[in-house]
C-alpha positions as CSV (number, residue, x, y, z in Angstrom):
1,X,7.1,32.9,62.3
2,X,4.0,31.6,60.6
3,X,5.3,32.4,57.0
4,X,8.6,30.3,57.6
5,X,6.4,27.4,59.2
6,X,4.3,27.3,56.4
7,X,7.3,27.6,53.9
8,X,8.7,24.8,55.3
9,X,5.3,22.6,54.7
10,X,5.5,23.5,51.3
11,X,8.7,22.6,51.3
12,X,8.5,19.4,52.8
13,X,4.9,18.5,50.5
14,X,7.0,19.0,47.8
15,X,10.0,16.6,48.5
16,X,7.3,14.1,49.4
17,X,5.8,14.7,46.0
18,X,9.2,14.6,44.3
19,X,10.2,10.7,46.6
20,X,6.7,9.8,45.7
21,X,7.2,10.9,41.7
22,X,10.4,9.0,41.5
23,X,9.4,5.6,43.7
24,X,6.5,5.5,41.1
25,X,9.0,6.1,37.9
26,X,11.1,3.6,39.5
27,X,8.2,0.6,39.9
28,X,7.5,1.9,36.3
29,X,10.7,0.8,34.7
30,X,10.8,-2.5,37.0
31,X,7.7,-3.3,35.5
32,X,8.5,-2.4,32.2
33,X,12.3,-4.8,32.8
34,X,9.9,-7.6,33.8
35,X,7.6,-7.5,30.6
36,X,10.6,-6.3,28.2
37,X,12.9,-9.7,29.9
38,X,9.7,-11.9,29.7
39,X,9.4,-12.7,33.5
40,X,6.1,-12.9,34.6
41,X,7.0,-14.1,38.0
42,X,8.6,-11.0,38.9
43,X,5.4,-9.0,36.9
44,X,3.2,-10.9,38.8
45,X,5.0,-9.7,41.8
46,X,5.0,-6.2,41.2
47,X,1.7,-5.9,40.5
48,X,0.8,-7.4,43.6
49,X,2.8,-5.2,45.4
50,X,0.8,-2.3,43.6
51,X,2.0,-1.4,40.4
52,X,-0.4,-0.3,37.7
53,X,0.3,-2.2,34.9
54,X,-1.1,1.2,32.7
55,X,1.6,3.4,33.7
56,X,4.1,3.9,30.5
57,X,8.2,4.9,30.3
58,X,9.3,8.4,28.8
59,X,8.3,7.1,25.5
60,X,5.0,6.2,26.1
61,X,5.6,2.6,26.2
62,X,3.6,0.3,28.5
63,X,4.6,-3.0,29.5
64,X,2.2,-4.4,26.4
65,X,4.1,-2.9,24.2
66,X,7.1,-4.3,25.5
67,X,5.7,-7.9,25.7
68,X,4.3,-7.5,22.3
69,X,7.2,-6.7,20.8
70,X,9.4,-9.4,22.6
71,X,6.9,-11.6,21.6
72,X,5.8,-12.8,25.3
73,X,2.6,-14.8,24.5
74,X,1.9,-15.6,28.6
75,X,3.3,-12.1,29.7
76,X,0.7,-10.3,26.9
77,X,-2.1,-12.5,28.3
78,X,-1.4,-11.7,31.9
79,X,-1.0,-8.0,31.3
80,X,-4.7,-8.3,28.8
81,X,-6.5,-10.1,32.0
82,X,-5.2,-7.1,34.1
83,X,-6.9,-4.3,32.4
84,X,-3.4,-2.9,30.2
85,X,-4.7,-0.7,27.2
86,X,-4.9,-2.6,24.2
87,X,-4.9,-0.1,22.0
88,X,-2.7,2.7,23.8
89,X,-0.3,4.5,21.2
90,X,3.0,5.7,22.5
91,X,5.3,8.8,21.2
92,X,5.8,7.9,17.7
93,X,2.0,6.0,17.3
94,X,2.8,2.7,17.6
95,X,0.0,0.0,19.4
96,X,1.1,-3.1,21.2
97,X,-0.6,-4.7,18.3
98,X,1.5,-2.9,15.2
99,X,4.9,-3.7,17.7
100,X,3.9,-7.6,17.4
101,X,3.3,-7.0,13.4
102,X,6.6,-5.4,12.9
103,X,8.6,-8.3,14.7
104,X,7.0,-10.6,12.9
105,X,5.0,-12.0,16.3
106,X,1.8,-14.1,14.9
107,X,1.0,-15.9,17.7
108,X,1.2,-12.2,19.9
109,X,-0.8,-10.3,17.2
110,X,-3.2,-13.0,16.4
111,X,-4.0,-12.8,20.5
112,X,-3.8,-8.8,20.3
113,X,-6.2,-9.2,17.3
114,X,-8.6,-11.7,18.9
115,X,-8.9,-9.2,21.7
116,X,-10.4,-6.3,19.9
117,X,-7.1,-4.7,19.2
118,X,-7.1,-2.5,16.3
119,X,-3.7,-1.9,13.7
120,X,-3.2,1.9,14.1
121,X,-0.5,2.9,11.2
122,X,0.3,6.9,11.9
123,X,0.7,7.5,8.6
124,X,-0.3,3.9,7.2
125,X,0.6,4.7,3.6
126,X,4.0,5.7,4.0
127,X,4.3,2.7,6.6
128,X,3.1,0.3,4.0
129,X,4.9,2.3,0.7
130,X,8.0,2.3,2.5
131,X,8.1,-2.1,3.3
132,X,7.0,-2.4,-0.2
133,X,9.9,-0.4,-1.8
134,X,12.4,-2.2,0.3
135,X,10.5,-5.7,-0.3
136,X,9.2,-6.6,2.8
137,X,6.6,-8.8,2.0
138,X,6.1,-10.0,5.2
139,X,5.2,-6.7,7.1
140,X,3.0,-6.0,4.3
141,X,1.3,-9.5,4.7
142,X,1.0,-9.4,8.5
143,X,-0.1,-5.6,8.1
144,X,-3.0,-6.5,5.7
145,X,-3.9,-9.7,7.7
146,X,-4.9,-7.4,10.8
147,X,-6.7,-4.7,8.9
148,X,-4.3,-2.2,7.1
149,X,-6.1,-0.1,4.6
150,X,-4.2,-1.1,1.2
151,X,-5.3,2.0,-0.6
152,X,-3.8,4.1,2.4
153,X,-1.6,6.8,0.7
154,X,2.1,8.2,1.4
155,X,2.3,12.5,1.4
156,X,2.4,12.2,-2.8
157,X,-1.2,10.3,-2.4
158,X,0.5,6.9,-4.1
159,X,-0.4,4.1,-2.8
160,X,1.2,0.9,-2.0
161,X,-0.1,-1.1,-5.0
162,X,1.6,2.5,-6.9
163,X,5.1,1.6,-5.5
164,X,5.0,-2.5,-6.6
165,X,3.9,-1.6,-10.1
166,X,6.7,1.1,-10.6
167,X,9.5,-1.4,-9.0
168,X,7.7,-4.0,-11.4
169,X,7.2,-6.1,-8.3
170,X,4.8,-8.5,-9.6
171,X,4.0,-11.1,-6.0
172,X,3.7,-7.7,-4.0
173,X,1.3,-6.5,-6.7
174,X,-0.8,-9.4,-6.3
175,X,-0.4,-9.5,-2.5
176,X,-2.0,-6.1,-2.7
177,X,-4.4,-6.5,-5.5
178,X,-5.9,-9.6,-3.4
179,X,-6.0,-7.7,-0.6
180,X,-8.2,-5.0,-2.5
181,X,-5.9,-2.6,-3.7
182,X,-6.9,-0.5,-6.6
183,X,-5.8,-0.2,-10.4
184,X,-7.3,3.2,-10.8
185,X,-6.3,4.8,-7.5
186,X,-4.5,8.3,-8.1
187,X,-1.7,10.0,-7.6
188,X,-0.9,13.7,-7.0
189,X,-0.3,13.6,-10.4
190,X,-3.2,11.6,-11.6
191,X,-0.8,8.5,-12.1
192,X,-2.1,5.3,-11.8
193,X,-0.7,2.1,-10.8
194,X,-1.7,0.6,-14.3
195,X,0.3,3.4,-15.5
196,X,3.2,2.7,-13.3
197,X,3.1,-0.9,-14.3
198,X,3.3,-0.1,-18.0
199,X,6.2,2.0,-17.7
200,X,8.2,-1.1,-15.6
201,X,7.7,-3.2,-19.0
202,X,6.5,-6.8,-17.4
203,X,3.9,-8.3,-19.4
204,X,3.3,-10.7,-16.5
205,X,2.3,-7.5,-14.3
206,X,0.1,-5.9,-16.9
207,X,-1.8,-8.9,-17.3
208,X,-2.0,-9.3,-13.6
209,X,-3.3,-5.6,-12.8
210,X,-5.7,-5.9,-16.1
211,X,-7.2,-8.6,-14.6
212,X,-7.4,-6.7,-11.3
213,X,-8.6,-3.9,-13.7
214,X,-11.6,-6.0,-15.4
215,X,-12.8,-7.1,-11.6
216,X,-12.8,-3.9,-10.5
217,X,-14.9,-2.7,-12.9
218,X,-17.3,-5.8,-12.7
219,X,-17.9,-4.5,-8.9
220,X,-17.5,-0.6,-9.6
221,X,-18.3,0.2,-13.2
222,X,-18.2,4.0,-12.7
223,X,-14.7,3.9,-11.9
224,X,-13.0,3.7,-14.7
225,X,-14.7,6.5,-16.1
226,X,-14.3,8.6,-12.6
227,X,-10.6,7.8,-12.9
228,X,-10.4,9.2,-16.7
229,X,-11.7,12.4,-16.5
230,X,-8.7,12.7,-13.6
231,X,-6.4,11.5,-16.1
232,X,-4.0,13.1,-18.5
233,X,-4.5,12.0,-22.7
234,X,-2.4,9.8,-23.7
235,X,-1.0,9.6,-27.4
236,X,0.5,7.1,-29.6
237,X,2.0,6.8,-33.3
238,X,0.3,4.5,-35.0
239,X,1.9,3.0,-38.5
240,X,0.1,1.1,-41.7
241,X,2.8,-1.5,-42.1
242,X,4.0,-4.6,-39.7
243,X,7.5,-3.1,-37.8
244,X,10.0,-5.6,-39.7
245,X,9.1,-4.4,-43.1
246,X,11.8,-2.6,-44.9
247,X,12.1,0.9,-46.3
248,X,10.3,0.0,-49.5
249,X,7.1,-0.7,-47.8
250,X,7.3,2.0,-44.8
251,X,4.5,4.8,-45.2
252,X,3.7,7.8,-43.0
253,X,1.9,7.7,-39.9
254,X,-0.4,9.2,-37.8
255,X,-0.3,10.3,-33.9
256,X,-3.6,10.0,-32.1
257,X,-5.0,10.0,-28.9
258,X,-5.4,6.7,-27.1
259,X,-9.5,6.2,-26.4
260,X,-10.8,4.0,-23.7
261,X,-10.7,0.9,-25.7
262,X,-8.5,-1.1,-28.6
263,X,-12.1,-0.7,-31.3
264,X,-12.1,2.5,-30.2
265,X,-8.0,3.1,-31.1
266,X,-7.9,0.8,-34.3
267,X,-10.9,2.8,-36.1
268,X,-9.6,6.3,-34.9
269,X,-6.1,5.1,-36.7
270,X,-8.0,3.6,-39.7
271,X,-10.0,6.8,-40.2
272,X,-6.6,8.7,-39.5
273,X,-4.7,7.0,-42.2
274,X,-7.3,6.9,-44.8
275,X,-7.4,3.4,-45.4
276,X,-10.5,1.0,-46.5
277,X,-13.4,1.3,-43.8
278,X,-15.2,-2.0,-45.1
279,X,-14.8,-3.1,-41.5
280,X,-14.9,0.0,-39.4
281,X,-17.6,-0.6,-37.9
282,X,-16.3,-3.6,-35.9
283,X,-12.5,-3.2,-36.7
284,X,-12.7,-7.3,-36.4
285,X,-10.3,-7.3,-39.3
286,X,-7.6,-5.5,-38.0
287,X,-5.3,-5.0,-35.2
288,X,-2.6,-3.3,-33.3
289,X,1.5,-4.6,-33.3
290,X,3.9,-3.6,-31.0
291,X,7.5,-3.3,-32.2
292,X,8.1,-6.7,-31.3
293,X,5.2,-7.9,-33.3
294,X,2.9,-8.6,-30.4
295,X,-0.7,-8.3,-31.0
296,X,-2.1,-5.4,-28.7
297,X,-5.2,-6.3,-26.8
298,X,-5.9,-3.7,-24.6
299,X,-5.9,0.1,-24.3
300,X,-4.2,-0.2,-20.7
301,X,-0.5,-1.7,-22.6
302,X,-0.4,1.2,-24.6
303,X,2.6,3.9,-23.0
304,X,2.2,7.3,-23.5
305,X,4.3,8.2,-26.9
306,X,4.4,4.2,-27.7
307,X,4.8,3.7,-31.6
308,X,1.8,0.9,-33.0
309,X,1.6,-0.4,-36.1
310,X,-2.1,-1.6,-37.8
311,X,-2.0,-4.5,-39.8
312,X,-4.8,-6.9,-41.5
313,X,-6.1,-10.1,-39.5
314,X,-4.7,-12.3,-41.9
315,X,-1.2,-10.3,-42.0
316,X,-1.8,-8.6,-44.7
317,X,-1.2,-4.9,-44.5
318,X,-4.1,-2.8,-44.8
319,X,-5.7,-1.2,-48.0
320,X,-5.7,2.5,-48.5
């Protein structure tokens, strides 16, 4: 008699704990409608009644993250004056504070942001690779504003400012480089973003990033030279005529490896080819064409297999 008394106890305990489970579940999603709809009336209400404001949905959303990413300025203020987690991360790691980011939200995210909230990116650099490649500079703007890590990496280590230099986007570049992205970051396979931007072929980029190169170094002059020994040699085939002379005057050349600087390439070609080294020591006299006649300034718009051609100051090919 005493064992079926106290099986029906536990019985009964347990269909109060099951009505109790599924009242609160059901005050959860009401709060939840009420923050998702934007009526703070009813919010107010509930909360009145009881509700805790903290409680979250099967996805680990809280009525914050709903408001933020509505875009319910007075509902995210209520629910921040009532104790809700600013910072809480549901199922698949997004804040209240990246939701406001990613629906483009300022006034929300600037409040989030005012608050303390922090911008937690699971996996930031994919996050931020991923709006770059499909050229949303908006996300990446917002994302930066409230304190994205730029040099955050995707699974193949490339970062964001990797992605905009290979897809020879040239304002994302500089949105990124502003934001302190960096030229000499690596990939997995020691790629850089200079590197990438070489290989997209727009000058305006290359002269953007070399300027991003030459402050980088002003602040970090180790780098370059950390990011070198990381890098694979890179070669070029340098000729001793200008590229639109004819057959008559076209003369073997040399393949060399590219140095760390345009001296350091032009006397490495002059000693190669065997021509006059009156001026080797300073190489002021000569310089570096591209196959479009363009004078070569810098090391860093040299591609790996590129053909050069070295040629006098004053036109004038060199002597041998």
């Amino acid at each position: 008699m005493s064992s079926e008394y106290g099986g029906r106890i536990k019985q009964l305990e347990s269909d109060i704990t099951f009505h109790i489970g599924k009242q609160e579940a059901e005050l959860t999603l009401r709060v939840n409608n009420a923050a998702f709809y934007g009526d703070l009336n009813q919010l107010k209400s509930l909360i009145r009644a009881g509700a805790d404001p903290k409680n979250t949905d099967y996805d680990g959303r809280s009525p914050l993250h709903l408001a933020a990413c509505k875009g319910f300025e007075d509902v995210v203020q209520f629910l921040l004056h009532e104790g809700a987690d600013i910072d809480l991360a549901d199922k698949f790691g997004n804040t209240p504070l990246l939701e406001a980011v990613k629906q483009g939200h300022d006034r929300v995210a600037t409040l989030l942001f005012s608050k303390g909230a922090k911008l937690s990116l699971m996996n930031a650099g994919t996050h931020l690779c991923t709006a770059v490649a499909r050229g949303d500079s908006d996300f990446v703007r917002r994302a930066l504003a409230y304190g994205a890590d730029p040099n955050s990496r995707d699974y193949d280590h490339r970062t964001p400012l990797h992605i905009a230099a290979a897809e020879g986007l040239y304002l994302m570049a500089k949105l990124l480089v502003d934001a302190g992205a960096s030229v000499f970051a690596t990939d997995r396979w020691g790629t850089t973003p200079l590197d990438e931007g070489r290989k997209s072929g727009s000058k305006t980029l290359m002269q953007m990033l070399g300027q991003g190169k030459a402050d980088e170094l002003s602040k970090f002059p180790a780098r370059g030279d950390e990011v070198r020994d990381k890098m694979h040699p890179r070669r070029c085939s340098v000729f001793p005529y200008h590229p639109w002379d004819g057959g008559d005057k076209r003369r073997e050349g040399v393949v060399v490896w590219i140095p760390h600087t345009i001296e350091g390439l032009i006397r490495s070609a002059q000693e190669k080819l065997g021509l006059s080294v009156s001026d080797s020591d300073s190489g002021a006299r000569l310089r570096l064409l591209g196959e479009d006649g363009a004078k070569v300034q810098d090391v860093d718009m040299v591609n790996d297999g590129q053909k050069l051609y070295l040629v006098g100051g004053d036109g004038a090919e060199p002597s041998e």
